[in-house]
N, C-alpha and C positions, 0 to 999 in steps of 0.2 A: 857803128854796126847796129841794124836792128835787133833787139831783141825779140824772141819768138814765144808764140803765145804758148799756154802749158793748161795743162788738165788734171786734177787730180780727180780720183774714180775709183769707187768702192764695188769690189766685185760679190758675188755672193756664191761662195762654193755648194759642191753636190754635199759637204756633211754640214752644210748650215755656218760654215766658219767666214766670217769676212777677209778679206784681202784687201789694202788701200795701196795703190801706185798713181807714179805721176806722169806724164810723158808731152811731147807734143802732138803725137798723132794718133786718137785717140779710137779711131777705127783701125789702123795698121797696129796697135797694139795689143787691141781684145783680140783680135784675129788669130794672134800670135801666143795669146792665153789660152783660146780655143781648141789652136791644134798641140797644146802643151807645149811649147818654145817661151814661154811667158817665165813664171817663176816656178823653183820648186815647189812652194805651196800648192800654188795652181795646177801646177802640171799632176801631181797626185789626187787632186781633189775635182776632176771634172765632170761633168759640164760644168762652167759655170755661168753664171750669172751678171749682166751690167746693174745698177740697184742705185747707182748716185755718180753724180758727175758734178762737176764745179770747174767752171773754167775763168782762168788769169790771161793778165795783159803781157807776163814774163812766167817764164818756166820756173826762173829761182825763187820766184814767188811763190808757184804751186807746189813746188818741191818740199818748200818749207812747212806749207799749208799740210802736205800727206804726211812730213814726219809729226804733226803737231795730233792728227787723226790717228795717225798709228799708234801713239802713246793712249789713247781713251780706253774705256772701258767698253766692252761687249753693248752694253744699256745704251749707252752715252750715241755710239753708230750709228745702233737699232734708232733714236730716237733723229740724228741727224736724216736719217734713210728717209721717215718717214713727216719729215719734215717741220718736228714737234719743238722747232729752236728754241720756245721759253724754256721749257723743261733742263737745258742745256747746262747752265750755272749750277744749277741743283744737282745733278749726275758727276758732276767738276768737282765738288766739294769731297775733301775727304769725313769719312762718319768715325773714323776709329778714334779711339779716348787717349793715342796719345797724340793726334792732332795739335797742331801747338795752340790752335782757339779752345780747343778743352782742356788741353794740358794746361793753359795759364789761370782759365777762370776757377780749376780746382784746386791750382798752387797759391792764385789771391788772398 
């Protein structure tokens, strides 16, 4: 069976909130966010926005790809959106002090 190809796609809501979904058809889906049939986020927060796309050779690919975007931080989107990838590492890293890279070097 062929595999079909998948889209992951960051929307950009009317209160400024991102949204990430994945699909394979990737005009029949904003369409469907458009007229609020998309998700409950969306459907509350319209118009929205297209703002980033990335398209795979398999859907379980992109699928995996949007749970991995969904987990980022607000920063981290923002800087994928505008296509700032060094910055990326550095937005990843946790800063808080019980980190386990500072927790060790100040239990050393």
């Amino acid at each position: 069976m062929k595999s079909m190809r998948g889209y992951v796609y960051i929307l950009e809501c009317s209160d400024g909130s991102y949204y990430t979904g994945s699909t394979v058809d990737l005009t029949k889906r904003f369409t469907e966010h458009e007229e609020g049939k998309g998700s409950n986020h969306t459907k509350k927060r319209l118009p929205v926005r297209l703002v980033y796309v990335e398209e795979f050779l398999r859907i379980d690919t992109a699928f995996y790809r949007e749970k991995q975007i969904q987990g980022w931080s607000r920063r981290k989107k923002k800087a994928l959106i505008k296509g700032k990838l060094e910055s990326l590492p550095n937005l990843a890293e946790c800063k808080n002090e019980t980190h386990y890279k500072y927790y060790r070097e100040a239990n050393d």
